[in-house]
C-alpha positions, 0 to 999 in steps of 0.5 A: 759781459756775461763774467762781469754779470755773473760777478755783479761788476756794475763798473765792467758791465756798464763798459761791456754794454757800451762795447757792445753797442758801438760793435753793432750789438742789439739792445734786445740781445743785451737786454736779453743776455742775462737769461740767454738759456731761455731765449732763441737769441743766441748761435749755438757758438755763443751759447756754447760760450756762455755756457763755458762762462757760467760754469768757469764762473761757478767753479770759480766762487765754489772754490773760493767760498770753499776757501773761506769757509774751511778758513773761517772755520780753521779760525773759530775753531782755534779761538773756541779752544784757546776761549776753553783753555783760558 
């Protein structure tokens, strides 16, 4: 559930949160999760998950907003030349 947070999937965490629920989980630790630093909540294994979660997750958008930032420039950088030659 914490991926589909940190990836604003409306869809997966309305699923994970139903999951959770069925599986026993509190609301209060749900409603919770999404400031789990800063709660007493959670087991050291499961902040040790999430942790890992958050920075897979953040690698992850670094990597591709690097991606397409160099892209994008890759690109403008071509039509501003081919614009200068023209």
């Amino acid at each position: 559930m914490r991926a589909s947070q940190i990836n604003q999937c409306g869809f997966c965490v309305k699923m994970h949160t139903r999951e959770a629920r069925e599986a026993n989980e509190t609301n209060e630790r749900l409603d919770r999760l999404i400031v789990w630093r800063h709660v007493s909540d959670f087991t050291s294994a499961e902040r040790a998950a999430l942790a890992w979660t958050d920075q897979l997750l953040s690698a992850f958008h670094r990597a591709i907003t690097s991606g397409s930032t160099t892209t994008l420039t890759v690109m403008l950088a071509q039509e501003i030349s081919t614009a200068l030659k023209g």
